[in-house]
N, CA, C and O atoms as CSV, one atom per row, in Angstrom:
chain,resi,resn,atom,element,x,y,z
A,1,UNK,N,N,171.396,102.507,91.576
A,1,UNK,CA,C,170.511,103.605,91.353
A,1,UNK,C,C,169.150,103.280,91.980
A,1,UNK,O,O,168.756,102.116,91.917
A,2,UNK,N,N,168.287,104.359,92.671
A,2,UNK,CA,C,167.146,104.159,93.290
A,2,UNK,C,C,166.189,104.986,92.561
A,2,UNK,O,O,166.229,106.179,92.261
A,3,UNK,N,N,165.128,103.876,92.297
A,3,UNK,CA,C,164.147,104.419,91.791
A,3,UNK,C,C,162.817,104.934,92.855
A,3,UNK,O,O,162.508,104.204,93.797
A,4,UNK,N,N,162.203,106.023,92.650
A,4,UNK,CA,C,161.221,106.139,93.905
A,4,UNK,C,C,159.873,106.380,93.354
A,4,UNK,O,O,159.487,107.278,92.606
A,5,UNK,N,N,159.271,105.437,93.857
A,5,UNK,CA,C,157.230,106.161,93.514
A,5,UNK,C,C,156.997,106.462,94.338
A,5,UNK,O,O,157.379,106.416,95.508
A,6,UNK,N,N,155.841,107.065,93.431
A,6,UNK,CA,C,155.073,108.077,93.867
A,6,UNK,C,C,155.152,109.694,93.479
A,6,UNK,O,O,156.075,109.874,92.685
A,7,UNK,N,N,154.553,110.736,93.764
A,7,UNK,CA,C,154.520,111.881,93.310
A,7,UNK,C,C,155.742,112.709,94.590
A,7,UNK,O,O,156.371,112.440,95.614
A,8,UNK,N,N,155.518,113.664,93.775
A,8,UNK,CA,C,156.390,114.711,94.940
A,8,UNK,C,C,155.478,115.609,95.255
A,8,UNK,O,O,154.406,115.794,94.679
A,9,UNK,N,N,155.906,116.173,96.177
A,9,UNK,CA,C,154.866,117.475,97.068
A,9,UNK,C,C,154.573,118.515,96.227
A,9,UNK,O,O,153.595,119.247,96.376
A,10,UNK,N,N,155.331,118.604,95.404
A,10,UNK,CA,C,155.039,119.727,94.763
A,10,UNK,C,C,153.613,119.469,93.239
A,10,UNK,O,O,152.666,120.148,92.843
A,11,UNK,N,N,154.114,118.363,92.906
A,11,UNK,CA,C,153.277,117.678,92.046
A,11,UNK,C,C,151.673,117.671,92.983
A,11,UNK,O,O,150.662,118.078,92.409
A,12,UNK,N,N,151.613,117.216,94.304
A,12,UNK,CA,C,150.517,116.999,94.855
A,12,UNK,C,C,149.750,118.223,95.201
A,12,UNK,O,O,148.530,118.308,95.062
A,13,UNK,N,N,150.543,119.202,95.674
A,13,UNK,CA,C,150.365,120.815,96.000
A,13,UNK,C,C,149.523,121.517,94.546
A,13,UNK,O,O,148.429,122.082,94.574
A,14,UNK,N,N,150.301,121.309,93.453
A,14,UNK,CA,C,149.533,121.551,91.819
A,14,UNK,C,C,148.260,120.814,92.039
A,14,UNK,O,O,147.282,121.379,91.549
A,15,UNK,N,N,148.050,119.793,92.600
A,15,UNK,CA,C,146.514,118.553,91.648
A,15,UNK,C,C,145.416,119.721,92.980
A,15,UNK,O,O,144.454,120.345,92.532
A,16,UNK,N,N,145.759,119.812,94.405
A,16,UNK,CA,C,145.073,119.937,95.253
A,16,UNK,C,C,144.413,121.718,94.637
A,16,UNK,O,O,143.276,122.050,94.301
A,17,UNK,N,N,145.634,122.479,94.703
A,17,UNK,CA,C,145.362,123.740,93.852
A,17,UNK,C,C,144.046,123.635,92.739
A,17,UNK,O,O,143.073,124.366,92.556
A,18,UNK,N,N,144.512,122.345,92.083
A,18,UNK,CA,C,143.203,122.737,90.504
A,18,UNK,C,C,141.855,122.323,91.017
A,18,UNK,O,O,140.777,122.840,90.725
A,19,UNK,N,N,142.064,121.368,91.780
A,19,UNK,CA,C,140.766,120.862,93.045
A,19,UNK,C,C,140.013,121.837,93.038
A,19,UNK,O,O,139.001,122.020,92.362
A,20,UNK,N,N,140.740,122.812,94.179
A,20,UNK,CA,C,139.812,124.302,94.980
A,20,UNK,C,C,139.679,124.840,94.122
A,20,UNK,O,O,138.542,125.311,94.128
A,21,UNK,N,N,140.392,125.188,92.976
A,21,UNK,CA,C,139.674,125.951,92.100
A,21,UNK,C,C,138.421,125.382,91.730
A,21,UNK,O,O,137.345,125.918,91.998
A,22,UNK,N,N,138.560,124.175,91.044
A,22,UNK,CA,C,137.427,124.061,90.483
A,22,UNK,C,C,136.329,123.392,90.786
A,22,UNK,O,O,135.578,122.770,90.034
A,23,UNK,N,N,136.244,123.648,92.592
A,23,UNK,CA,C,135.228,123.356,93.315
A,23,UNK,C,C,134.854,124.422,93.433
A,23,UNK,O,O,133.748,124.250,92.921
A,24,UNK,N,N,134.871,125.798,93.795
A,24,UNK,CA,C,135.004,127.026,94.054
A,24,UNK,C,C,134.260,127.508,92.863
A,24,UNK,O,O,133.429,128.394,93.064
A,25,UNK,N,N,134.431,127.050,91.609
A,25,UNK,CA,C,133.307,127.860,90.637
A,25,UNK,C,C,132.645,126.660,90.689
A,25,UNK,O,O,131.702,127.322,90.255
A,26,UNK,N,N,132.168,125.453,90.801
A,26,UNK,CA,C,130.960,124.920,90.647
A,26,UNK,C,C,130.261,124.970,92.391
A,26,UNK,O,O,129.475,124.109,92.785
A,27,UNK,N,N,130.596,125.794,93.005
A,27,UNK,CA,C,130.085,126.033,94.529
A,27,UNK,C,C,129.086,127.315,94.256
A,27,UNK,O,O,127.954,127.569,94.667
A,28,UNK,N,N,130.135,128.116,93.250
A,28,UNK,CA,C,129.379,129.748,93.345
A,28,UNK,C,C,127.986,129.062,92.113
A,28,UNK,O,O,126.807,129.323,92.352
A,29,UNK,N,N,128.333,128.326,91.039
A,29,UNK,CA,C,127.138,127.998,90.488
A,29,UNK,C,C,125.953,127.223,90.914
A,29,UNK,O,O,125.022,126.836,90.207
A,30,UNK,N,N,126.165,127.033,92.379
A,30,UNK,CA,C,125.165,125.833,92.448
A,30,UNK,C,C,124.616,126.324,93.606
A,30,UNK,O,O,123.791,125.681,94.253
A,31,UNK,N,N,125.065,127.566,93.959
A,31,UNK,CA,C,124.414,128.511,94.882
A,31,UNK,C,C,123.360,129.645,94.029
A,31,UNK,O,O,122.369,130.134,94.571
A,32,UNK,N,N,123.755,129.935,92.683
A,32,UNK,CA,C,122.974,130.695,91.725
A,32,UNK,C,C,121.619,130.076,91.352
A,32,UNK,O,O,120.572,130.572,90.935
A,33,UNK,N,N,122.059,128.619,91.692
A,33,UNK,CA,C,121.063,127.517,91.451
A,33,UNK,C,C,120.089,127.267,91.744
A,33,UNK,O,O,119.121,126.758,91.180
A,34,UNK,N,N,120.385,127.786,93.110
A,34,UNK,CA,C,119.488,127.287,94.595
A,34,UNK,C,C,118.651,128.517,94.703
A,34,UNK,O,O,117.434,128.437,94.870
A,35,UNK,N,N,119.327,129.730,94.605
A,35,UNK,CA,C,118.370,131.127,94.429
A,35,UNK,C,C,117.395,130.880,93.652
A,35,UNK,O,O,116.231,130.759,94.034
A,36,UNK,N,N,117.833,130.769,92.342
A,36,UNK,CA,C,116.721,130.739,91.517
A,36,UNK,C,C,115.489,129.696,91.502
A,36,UNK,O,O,114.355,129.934,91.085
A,37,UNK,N,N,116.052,128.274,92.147
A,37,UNK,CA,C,114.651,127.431,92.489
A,37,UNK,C,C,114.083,128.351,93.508
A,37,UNK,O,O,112.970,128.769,93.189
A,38,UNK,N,N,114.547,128.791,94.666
A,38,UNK,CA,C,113.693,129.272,95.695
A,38,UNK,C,C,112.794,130.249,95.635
A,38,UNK,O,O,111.804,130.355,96.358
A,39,UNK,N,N,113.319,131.381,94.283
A,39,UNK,CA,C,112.194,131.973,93.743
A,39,UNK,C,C,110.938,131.168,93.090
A,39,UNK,O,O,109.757,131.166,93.437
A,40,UNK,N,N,111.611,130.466,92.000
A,40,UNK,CA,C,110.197,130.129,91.799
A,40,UNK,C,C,109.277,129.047,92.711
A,40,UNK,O,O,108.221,128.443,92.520
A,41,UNK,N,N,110.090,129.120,93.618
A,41,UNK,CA,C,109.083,128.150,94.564
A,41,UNK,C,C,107.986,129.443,95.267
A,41,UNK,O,O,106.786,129.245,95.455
A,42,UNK,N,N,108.602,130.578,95.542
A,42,UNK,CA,C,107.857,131.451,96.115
A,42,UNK,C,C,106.890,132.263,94.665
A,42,UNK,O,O,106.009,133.105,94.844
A,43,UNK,N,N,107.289,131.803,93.443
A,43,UNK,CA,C,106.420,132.751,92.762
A,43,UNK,C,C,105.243,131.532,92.401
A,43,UNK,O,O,104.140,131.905,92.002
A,44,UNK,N,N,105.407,130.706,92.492
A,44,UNK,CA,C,104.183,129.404,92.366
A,44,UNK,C,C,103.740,128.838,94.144
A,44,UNK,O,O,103.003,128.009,94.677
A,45,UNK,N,N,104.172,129.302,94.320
A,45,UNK,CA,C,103.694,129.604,96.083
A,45,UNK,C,C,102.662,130.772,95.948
A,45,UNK,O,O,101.502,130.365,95.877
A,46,UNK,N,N,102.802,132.009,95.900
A,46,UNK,CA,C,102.080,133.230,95.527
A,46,UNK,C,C,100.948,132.698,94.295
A,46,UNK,O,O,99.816,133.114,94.540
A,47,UNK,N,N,101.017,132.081,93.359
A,47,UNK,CA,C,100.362,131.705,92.326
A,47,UNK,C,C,98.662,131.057,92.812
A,47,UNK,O,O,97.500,131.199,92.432
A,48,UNK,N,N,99.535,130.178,94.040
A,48,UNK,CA,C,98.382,129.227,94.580
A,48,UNK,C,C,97.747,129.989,96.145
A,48,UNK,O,O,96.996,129.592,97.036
A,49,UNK,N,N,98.370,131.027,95.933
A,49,UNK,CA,C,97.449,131.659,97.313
A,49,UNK,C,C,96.498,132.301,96.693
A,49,UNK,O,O,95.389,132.350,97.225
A,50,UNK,N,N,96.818,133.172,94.950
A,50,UNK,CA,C,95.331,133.662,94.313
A,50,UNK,C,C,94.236,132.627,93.996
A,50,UNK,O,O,93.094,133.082,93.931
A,51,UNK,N,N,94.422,131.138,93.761
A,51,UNK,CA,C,93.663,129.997,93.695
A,51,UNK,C,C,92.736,130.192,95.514
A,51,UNK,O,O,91.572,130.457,95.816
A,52,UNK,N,N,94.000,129.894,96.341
A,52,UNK,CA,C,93.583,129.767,98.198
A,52,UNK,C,C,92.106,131.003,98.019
A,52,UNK,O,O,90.935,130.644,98.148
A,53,UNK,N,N,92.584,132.599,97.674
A,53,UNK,CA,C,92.052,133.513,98.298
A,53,UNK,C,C,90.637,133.426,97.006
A,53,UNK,O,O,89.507,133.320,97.482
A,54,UNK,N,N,90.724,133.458,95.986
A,54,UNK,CA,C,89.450,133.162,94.925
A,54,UNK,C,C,88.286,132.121,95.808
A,54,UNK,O,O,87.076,132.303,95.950
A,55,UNK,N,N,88.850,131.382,96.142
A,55,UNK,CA,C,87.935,130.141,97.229
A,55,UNK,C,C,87.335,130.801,98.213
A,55,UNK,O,O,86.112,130.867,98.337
A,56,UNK,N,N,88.283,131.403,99.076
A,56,UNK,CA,C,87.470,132.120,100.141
A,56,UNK,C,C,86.634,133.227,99.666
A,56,UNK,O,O,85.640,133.339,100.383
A,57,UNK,N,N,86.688,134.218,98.565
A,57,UNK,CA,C,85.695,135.185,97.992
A,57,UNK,C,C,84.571,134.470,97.765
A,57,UNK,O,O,83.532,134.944,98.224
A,58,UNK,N,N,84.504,133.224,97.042
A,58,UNK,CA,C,83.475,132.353,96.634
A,58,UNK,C,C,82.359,132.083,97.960
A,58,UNK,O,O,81.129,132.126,97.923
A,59,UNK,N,N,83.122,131.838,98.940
A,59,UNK,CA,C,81.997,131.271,100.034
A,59,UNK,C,C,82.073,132.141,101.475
A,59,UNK,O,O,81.701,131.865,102.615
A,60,UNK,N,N,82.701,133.273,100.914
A,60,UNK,CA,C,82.649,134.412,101.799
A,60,UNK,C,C,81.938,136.074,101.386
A,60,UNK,O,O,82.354,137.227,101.501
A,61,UNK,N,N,80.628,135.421,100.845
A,61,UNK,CA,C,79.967,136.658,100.748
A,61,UNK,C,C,80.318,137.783,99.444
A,61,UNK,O,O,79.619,138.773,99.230
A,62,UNK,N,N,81.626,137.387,98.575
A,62,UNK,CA,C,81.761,138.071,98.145
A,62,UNK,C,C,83.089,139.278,98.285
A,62,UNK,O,O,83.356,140.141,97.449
A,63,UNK,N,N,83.920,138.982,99.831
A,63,UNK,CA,C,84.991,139.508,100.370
A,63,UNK,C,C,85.442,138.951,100.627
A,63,UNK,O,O,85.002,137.858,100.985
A,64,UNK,N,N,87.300,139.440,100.652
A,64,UNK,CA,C,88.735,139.070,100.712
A,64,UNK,C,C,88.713,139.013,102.078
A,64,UNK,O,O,89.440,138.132,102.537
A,65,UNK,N,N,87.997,139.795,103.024
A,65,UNK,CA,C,88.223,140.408,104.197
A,65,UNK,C,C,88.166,138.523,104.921
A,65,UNK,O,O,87.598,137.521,104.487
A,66,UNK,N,N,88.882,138.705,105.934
A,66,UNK,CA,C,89.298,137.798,106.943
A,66,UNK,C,C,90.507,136.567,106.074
A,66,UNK,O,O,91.059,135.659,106.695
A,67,UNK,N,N,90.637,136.731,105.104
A,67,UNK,CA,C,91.408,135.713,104.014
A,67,UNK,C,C,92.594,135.510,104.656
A,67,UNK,O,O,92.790,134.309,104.837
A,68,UNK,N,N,93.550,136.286,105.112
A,68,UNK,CA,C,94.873,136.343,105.943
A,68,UNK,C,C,94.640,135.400,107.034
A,68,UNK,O,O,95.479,134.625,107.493
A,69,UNK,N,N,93.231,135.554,107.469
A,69,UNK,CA,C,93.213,134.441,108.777
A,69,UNK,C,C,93.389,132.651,108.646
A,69,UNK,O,O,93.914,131.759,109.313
A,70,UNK,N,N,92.683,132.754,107.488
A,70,UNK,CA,C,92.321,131.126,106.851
A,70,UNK,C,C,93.613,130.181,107.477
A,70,UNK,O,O,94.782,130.561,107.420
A,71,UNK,N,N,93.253,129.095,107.985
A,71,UNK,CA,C,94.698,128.135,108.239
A,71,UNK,C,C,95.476,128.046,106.594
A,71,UNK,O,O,96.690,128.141,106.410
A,72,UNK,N,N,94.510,127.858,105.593
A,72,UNK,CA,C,95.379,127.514,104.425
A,72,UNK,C,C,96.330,128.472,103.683
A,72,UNK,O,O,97.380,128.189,103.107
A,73,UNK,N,N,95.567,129.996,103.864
A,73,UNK,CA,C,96.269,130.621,103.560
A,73,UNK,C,C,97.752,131.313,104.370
A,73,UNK,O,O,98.592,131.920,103.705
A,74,UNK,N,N,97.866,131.145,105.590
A,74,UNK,CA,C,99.099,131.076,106.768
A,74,UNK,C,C,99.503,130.077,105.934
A,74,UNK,O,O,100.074,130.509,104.933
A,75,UNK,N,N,99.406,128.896,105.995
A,75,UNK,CA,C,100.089,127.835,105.358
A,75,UNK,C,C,100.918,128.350,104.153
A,75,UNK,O,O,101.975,127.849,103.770
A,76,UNK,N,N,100.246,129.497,103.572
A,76,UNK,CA,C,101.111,129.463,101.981
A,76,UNK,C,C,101.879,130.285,102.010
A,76,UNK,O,O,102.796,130.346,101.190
A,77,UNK,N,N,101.660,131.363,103.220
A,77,UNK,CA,C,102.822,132.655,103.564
A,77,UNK,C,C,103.810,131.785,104.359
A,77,UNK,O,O,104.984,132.111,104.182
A,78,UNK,N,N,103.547,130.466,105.424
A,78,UNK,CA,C,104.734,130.081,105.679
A,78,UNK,C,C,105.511,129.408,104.884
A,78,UNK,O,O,106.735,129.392,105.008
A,79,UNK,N,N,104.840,128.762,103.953
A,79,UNK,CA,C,105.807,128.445,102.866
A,79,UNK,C,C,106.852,129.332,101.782
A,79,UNK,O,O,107.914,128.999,101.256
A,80,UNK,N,N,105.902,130.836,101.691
A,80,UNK,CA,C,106.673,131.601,101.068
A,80,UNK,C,C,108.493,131.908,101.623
A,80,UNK,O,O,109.623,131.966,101.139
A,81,UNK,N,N,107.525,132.080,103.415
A,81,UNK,CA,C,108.618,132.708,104.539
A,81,UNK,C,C,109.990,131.617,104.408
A,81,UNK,O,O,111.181,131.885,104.570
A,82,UNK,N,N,109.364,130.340,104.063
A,82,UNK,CA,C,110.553,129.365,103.810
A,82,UNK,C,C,111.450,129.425,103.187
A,82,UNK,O,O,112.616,129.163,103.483
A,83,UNK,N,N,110.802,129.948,101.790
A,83,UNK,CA,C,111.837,129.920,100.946
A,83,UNK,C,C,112.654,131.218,100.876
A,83,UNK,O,O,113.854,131.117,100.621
A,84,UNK,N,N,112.362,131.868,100.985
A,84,UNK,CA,C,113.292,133.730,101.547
A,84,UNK,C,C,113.747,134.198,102.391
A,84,UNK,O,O,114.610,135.074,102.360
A,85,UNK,N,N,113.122,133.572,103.578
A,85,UNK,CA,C,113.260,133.922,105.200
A,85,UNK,C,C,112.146,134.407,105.960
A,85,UNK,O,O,111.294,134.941,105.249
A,86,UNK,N,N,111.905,134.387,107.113
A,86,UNK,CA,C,110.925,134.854,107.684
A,86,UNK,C,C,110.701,135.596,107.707
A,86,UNK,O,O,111.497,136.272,108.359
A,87,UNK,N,N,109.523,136.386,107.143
A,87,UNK,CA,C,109.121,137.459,107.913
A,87,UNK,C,C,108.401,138.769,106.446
A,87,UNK,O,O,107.607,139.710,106.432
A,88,UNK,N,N,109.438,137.922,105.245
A,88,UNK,CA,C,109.155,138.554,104.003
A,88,UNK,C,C,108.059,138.569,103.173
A,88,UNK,O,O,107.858,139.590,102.514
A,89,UNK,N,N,107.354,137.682,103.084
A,89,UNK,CA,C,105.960,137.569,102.748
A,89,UNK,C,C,104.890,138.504,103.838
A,89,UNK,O,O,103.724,138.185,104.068
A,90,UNK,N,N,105.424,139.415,104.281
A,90,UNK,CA,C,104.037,139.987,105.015
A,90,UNK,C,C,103.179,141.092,104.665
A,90,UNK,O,O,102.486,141.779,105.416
A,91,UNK,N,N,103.337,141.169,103.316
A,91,UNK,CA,C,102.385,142.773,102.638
A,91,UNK,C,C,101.136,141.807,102.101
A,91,UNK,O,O,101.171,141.293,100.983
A,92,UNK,N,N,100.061,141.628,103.003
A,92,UNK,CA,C,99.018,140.725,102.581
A,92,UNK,C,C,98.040,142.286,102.855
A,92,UNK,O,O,97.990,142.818,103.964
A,93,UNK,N,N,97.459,142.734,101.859
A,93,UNK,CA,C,96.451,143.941,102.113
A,93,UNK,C,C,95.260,143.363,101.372
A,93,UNK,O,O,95.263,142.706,100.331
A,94,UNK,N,N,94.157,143.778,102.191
A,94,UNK,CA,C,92.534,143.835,101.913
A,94,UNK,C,C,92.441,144.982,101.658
A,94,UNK,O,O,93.010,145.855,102.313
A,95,UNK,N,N,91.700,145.201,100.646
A,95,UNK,CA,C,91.569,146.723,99.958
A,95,UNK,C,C,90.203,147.414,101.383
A,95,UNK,O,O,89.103,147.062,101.809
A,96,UNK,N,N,91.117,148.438,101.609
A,96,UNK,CA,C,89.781,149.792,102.343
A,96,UNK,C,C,89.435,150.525,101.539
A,96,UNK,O,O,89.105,151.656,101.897
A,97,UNK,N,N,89.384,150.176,100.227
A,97,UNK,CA,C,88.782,151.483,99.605
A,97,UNK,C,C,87.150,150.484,99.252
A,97,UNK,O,O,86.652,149.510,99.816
A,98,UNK,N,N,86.643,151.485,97.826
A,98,UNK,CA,C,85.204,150.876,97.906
A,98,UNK,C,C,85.193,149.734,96.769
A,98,UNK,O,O,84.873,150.352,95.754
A,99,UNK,N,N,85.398,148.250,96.390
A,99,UNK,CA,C,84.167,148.312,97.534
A,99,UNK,C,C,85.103,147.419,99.037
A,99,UNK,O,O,85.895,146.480,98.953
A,100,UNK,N,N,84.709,148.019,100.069
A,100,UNK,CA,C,85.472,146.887,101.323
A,100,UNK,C,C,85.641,145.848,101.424
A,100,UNK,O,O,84.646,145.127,101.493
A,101,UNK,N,N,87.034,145.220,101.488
A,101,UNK,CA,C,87.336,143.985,101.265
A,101,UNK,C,C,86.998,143.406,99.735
A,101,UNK,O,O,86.609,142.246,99.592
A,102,UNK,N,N,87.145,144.140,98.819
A,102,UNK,CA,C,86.536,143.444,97.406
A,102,UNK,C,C,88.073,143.210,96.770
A,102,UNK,O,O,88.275,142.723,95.658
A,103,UNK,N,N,88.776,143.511,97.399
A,103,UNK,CA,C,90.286,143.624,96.886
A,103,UNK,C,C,91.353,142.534,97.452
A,103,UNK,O,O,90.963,142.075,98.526
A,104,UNK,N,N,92.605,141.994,97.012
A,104,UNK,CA,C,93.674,141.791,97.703
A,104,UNK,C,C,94.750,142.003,96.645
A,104,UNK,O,O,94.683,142.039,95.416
A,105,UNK,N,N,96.142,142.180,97.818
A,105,UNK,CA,C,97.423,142.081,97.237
A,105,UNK,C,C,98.346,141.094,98.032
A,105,UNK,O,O,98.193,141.015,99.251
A,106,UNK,N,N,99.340,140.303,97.369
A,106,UNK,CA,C,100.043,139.869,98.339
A,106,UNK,C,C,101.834,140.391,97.641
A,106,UNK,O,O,102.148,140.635,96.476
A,107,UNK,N,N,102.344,140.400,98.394
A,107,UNK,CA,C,103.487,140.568,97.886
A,107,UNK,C,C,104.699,140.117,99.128
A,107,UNK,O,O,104.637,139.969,100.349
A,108,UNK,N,N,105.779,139.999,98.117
A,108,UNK,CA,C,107.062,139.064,98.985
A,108,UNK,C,C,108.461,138.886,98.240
A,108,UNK,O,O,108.485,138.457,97.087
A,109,UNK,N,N,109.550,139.202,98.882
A,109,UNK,CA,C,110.721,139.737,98.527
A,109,UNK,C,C,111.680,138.331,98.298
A,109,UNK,O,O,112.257,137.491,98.989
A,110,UNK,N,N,111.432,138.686,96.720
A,110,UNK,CA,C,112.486,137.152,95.944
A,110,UNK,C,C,114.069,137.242,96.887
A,110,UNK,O,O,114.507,137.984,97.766
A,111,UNK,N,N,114.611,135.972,96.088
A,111,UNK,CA,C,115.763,136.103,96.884
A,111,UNK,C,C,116.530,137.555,96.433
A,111,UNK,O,O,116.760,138.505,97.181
A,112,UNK,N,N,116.876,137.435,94.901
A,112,UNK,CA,C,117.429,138.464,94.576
A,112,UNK,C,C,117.221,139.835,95.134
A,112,UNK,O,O,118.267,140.462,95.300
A,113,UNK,N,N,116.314,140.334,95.403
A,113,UNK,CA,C,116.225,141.382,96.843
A,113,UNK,C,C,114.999,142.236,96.098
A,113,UNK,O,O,114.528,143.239,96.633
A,114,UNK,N,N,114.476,141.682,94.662
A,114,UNK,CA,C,113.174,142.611,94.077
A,114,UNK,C,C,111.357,142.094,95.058
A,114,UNK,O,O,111.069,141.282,95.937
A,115,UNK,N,N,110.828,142.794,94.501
A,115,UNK,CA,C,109.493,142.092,95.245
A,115,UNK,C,C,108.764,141.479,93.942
A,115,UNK,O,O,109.313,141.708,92.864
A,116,UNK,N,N,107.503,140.674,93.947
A,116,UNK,CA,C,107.093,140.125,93.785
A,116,UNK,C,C,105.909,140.361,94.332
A,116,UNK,O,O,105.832,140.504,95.552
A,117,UNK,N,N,104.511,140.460,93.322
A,117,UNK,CA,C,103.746,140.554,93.805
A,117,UNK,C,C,101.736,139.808,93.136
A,117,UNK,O,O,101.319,139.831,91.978
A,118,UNK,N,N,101.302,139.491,93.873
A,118,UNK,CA,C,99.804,138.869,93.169
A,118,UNK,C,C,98.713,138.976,93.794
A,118,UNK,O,O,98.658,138.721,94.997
A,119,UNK,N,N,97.555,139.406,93.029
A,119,UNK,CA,C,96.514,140.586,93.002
A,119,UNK,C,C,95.020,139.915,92.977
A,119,UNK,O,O,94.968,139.022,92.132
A,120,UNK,N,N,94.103,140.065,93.505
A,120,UNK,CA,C,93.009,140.020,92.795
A,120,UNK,C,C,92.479,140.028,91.549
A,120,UNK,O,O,91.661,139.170,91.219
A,121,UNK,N,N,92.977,141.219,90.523
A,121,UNK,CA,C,92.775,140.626,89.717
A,121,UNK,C,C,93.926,140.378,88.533
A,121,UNK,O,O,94.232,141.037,87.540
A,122,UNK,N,N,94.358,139.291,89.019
A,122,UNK,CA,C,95.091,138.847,88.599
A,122,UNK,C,C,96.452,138.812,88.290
A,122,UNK,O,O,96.986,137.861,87.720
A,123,UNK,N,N,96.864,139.536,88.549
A,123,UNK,CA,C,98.491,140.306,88.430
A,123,UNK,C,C,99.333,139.507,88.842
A,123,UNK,O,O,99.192,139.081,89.988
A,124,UNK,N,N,100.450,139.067,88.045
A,124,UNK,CA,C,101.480,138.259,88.796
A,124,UNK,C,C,103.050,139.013,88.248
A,124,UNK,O,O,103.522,138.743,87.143
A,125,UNK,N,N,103.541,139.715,88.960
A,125,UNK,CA,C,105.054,140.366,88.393
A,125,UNK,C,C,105.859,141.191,89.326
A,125,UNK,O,O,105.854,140.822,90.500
A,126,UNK,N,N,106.505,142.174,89.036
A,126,UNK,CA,C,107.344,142.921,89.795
A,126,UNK,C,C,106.611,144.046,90.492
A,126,UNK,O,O,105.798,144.624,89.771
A,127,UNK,N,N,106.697,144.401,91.493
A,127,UNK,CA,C,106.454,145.758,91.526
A,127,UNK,C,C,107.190,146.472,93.035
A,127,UNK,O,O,108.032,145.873,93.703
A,128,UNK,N,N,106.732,147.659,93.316
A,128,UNK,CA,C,107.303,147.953,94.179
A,128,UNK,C,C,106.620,148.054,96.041
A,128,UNK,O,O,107.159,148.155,97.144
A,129,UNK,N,N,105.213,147.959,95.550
A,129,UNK,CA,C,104.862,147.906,96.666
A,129,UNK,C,C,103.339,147.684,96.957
A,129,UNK,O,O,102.574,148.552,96.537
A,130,UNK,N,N,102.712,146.391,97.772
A,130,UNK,CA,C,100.888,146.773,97.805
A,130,UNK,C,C,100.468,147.478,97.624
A,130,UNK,O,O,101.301,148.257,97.160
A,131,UNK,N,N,99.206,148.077,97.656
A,131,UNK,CA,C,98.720,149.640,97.928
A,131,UNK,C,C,97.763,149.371,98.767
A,131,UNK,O,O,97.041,148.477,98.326
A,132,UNK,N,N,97.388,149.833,99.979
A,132,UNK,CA,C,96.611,149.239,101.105
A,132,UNK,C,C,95.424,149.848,100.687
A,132,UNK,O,O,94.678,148.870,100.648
A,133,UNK,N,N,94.537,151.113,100.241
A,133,UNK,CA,C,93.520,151.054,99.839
A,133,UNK,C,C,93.017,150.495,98.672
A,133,UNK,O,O,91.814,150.739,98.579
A,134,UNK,N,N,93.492,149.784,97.658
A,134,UNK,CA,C,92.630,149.435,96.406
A,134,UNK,C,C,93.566,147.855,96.426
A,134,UNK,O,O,93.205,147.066,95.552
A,135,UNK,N,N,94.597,147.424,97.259
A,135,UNK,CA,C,95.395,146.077,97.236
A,135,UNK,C,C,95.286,146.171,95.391
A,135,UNK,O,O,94.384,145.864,94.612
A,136,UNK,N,N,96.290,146.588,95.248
A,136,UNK,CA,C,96.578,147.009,93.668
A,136,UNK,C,C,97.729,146.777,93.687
A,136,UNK,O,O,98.260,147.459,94.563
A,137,UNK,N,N,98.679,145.930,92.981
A,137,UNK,CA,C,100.051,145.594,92.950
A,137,UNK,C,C,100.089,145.999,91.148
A,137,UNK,O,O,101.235,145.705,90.810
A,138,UNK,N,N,99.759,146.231,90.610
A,138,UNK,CA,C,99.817,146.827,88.959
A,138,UNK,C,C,100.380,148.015,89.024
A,138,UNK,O,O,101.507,148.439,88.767
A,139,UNK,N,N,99.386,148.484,89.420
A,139,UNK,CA,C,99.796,150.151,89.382
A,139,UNK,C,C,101.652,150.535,89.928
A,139,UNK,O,O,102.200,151.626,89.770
A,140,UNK,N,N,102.049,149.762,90.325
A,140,UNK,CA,C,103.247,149.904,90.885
A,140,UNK,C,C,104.704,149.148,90.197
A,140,UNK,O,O,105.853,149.103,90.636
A,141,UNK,N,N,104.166,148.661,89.090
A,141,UNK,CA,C,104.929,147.836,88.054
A,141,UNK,C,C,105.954,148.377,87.731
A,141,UNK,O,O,106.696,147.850,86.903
């Protein structure tokens, strides 16, 4: 009589099966994972551009106006652009209403596909869109 080791194909075909499965749900979770750090990297990204743009009001007369230009503040929209993709962080508005330039909004599209937005004064949450004369991201909550 012959004895044989080892598994059979079919035995090996079962182990490889429970494998993919259950790589396959810890793949889809660790992609849910990664979304959600990348938001809050972009909503504490946004956090520290109202710190960036408060600085420049301070030693700029009193206006937002030219703030988009600053190297530091590019720096914090390319970091936003990092974490979402390029191009999504670009609703940076200086208020034209009165008083000129006394305003900003920035806003930028989380992963999940909502926006995100932070204000002059102070606003940090959802909304739907800048408002280019008063850079008011509240009103749109």
């Amino acid at each position: 009589m012959k004895t044989s080791k080892g598994f059979t194909i079919i035995e090996l075909l079962v182990v490889i099966a429970i494998i993919a499965v259950l790589a396959a749900v810890v793949l889809v979770n660790v992609t849910q994972y990664i979304a959600k750090g990348k938001d809050a990297s972009i909503k504490g990204n946004m956090a520290n551009m109202v710190t960036i743009a408060a600085a420049w009001y301070d030693s700029h007369s009193s206006v937002y106006t030219g703030v988009d230009a600053d190297a530091t503040f590019a720096a914090g929209l390319t970091a936003i652009d990092g974490a979402n993709g390029t191009g999504k962080a670009q609703s940076v508005q200086i208020s034209t209403g009165a008083p000129v330039g006394g305003a900003f909004c920035i806003e930028a599209e989380l992963n999940d596909g909502t926006n995100w937005c932070v204000d002059s004064t102070g606003y940090k949450g959802a909304t739907a869109d800048c408002e280019a004369a008063t850079a008011d991201c509240a009103a749109d909550a």
